[in-house]
C-alpha positions in Angstrom: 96.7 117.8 83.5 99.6 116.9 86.3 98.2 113.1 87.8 97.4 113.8 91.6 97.9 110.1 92.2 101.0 107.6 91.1 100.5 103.9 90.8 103.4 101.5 90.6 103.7 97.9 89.9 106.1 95.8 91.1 106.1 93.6 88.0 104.2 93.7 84.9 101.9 90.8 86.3 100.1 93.0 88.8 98.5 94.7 86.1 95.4 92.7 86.4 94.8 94.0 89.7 96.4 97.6 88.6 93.1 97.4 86.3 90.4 97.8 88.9 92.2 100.6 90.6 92.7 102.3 87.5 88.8 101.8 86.2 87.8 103.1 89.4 90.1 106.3 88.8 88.0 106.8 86.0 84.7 106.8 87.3 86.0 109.3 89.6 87.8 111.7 87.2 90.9 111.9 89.1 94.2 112.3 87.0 96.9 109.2 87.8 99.7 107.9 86.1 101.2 104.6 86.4 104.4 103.4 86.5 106.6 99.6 86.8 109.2 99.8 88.9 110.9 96.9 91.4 111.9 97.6 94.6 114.7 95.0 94.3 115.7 94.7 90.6 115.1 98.3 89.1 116.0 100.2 92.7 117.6 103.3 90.9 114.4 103.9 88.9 112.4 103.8 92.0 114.2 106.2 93.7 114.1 108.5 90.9 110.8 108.2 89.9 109.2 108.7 93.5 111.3 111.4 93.9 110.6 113.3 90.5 106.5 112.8 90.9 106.6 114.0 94.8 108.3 117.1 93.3 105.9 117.1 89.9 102.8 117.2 92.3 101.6 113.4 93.3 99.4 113.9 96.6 99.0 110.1 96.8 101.1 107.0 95.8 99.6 103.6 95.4 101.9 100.5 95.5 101.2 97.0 94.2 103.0 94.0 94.3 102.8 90.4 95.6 105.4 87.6 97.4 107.9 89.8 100.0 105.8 93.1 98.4 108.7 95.4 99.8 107.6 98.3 97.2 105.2 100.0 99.1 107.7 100.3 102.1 110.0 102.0 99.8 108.1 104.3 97.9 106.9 105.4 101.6 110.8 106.1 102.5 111.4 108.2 99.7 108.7 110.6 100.1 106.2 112.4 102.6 103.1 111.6 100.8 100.8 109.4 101.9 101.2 105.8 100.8 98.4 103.2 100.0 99.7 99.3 99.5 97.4 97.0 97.3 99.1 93.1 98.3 98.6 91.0 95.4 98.2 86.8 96.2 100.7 85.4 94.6 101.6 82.9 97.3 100.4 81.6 100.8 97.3 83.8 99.6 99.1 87.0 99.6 99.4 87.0 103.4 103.2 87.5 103.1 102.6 90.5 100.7 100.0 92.1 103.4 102.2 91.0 106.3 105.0 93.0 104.7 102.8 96.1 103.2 101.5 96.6 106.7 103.7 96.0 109.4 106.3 99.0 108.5 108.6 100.8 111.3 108.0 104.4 112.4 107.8 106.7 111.0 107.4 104.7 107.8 103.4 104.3 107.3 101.8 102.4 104.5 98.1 102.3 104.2 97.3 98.7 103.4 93.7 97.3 101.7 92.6 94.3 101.5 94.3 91.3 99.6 93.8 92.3 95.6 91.8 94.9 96.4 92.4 97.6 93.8 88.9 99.6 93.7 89.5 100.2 97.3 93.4 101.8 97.0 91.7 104.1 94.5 88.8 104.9 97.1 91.3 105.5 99.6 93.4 107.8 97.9 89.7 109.3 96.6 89.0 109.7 100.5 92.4 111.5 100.8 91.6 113.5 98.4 88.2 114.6 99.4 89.6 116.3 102.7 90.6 119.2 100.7 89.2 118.5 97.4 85.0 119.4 97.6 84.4 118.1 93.9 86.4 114.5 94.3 84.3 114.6 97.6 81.0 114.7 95.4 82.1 112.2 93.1 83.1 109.6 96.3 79.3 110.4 97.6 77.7 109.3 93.9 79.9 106.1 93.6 79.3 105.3 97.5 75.4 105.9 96.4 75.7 103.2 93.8 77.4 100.5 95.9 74.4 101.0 97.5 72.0 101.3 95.0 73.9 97.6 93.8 73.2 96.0 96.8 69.3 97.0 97.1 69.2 95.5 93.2 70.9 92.6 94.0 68.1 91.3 96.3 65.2 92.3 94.5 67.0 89.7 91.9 67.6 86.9 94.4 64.3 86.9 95.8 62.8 86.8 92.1 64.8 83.6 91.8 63.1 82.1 95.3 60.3 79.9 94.4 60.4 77.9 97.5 56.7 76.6 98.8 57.3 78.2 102.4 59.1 81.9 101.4 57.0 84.5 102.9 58.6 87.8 102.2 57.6 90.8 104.6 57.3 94.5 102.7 60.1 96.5 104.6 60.6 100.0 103.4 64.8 100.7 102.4 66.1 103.8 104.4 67.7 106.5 101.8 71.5 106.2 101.2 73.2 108.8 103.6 76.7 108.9 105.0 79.1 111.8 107.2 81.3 113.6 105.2 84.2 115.8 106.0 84.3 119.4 106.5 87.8 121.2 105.3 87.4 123.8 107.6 86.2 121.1 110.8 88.1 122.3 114.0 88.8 118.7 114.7 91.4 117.6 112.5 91.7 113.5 113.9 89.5 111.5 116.0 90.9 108.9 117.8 88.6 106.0 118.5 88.7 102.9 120.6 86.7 100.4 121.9 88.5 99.4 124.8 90.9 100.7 127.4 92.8 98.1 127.4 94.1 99.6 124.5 95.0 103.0 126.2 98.6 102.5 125.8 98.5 101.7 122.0 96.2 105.2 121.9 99.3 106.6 124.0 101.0 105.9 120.6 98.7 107.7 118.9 98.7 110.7 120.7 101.7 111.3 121.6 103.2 112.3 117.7 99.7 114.3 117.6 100.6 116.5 119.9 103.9 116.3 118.6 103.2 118.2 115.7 100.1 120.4 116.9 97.3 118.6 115.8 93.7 119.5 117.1 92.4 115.6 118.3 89.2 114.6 120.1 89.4 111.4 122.0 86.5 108.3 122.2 86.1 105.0 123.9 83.2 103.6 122.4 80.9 100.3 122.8 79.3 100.3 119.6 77.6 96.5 120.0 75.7 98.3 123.3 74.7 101.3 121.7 75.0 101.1 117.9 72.4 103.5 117.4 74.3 105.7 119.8 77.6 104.9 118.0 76.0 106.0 114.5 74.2 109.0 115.8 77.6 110.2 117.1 79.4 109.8 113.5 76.9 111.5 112.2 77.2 114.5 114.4 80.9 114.1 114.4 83.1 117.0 112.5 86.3 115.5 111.8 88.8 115.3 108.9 90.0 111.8 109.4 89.4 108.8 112.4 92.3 106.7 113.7 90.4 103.4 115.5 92.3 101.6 117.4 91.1 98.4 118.4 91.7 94.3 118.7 89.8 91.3 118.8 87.4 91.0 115.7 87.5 94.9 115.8 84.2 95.7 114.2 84.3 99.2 115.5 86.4 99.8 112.7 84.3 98.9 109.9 81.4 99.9 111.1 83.0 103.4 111.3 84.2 103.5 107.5 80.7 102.4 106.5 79.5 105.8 108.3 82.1 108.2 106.9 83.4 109.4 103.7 86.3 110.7 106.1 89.0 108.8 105.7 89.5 105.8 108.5 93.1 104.7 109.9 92.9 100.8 111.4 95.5 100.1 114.1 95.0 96.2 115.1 96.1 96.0 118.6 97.2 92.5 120.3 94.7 90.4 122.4 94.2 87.6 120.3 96.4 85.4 118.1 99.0 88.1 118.3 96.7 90.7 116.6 96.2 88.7 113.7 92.3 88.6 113.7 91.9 92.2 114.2 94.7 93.2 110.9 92.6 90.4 109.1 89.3 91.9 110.1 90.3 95.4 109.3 92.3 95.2 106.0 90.2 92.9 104.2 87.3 95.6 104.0 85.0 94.5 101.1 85.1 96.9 98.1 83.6 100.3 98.6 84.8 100.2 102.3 88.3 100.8 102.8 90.2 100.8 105.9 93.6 102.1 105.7 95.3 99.5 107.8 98.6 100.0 109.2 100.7 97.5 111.1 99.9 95.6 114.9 100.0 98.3 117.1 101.5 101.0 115.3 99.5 103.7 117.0 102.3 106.1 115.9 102.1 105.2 112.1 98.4 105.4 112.0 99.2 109.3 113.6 101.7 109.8 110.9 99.9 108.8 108.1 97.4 111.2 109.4 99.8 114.0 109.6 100.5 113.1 105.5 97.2 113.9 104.9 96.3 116.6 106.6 99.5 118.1 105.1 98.7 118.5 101.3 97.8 122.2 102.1 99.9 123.0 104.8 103.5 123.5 104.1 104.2 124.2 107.8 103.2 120.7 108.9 105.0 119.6 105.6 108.2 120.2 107.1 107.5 118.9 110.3 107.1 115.6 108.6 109.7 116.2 106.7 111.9 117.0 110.4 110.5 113.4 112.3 110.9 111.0 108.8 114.4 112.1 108.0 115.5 113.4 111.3 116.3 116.9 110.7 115.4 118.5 113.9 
């Protein structure tokens, strides 16, 4: 059994949060392996051992490590698979290890969670998975089910605990769990979403290495706080592989989206506000069961090529095409 996903720790003291990705692994059944290397004192190993799993059959690499956190953006240079960065708070709260993770130059993507966020690198790379793997795709829908399952429990035990004099609870039926999931053989291979036009030129960005490569798109601007009921009805109708949103401010468009889709969803914070950092805040820190893979402030054309990583596990023409733009063969 060849692991389709390779974790690596920086240092032997992420393994605490290299335990909740791992336990999450398990409950999905997919094969992983895990391995300790650093980016700065064990460079050679690195190397090698990215290289020798890309060859031996890895689809996804997940990198965790805290203070500068550079491993992520190396493992990312030495191969063409897609690569997920967990941040680990060591110091200033880990916001140096996401600010590194995340804001990588093209054509360098790294797909960054939240802040110590384990379960949701191995939902990520689960989500990966799923666009061309039907049984990891039923397993995501079961465990999404019990995250919500959880959440409907949790309250009927707080309100139990209410004995207030004035608590008047009203009787309100819970819909059934349901979310979109992704068809292999969809025509539409990325959707690009955004809720403003303002941030046309970031979705320029976007675009542009899209049709670089071939890839069928559809385009959106959306207003999901007018319309949510619009906004969900069109996820739900919506055939698509994998989303790109691209948005700024407190850029709820972007969760809402990944709480609608088992498709895999690509964040691109865009500048409007404190430099971008609200909307990389809002979008990484995804709680768990929700993840966003976050790339940098307005690195519309990493969020494209980390979308061209995925789509290319079964396609060895837009392998090489990767291949071509990240190491400038052509």
């Amino acid at each position: 059994m060849k692991p389709k996903i390779t974790i690596i720790l920086g240092s032997s003291s992420d393994y605490k949060i290299c335990e909740k990705t791992i336990n999450t692994l398990e409950k999905l059944k997919i094969p992983y392996d895990v391995k300790v290397a650093s980016a700065h004192r064990t460079p050679q190993k690195l190397k090698y051992q990215v290289s020798k799993a890309t060859e031996e059959g890895t689809e996804v690499f997940i990198g965790i490590a805290g203070l500068s956190a550079q491993l992520p953006g190396i493992i990312t240079s030495y191969t063409h698979k897609p690569v997920i960065a967990v941040p680990v708070d060591v110091k200033v709260g880990g916001l140096d290890a996401l600010l590194t993770s995340s804001q990588m130059p093209f054509p360098e993507p790294v797909a960054t969670v939240g802040i110590n966020n384990g379960v949701n690198a191995a939902i990520l790379a689960a989500q990966i998975l799923a666009v061309h793997d039907k049984k990891v795709k039923e397993r995501l829908i079961s465990m999404k089910k019990d995250f919500y399952e959880k959440i409907i429990k949790s309250e009927e035990e707080i309100t139990e605990k209410i004995k207030g004099k004035y608590y008047s609870p009203q009787k309100i039926e819970t819909p059934e769990f349901e979310i979109t999931t992704p068809d292999s053989n969809s025509e539409i291979d990325v959707c690009v979403m955004s809720g403003s036009y303002s941030d046309m030129n970031i979705v320029r960005r976007v675009t542009s290495v899209l049709d670089r490569a071939d890839i069928n798109y559809d385009l959106r601007i959306v207003f999901p706080f007018r319309r949510p009921d619009k906004f969900e009805e069109l996820i739900k109708n919506m055939n698509t592989k994998i989303f790109i949103s691209v948005t700024g401010v407190a850029s709820h468009i972007t969760g809402m989206l990944a709480s609608l889709t088992l498709s895999p969803v690509i964040g691109v914070p865009c500048t409007s506000q404190l430099q971008g950092l609200d909307s990389l805040l809002s979008m990484v820190n995804m709680p768990p069961g929700v993840p966003v893979a976050t790339v940098g402030i307005n690195r519309g054309d990493n969020a494209a090529m980390l979308a061209l990583e995925i789509l290319a596990m079964n396609n060895e023409e837009l392998e090489e095409k990767i291949k071509n733009i990240k190491w400038k063969r052509s």
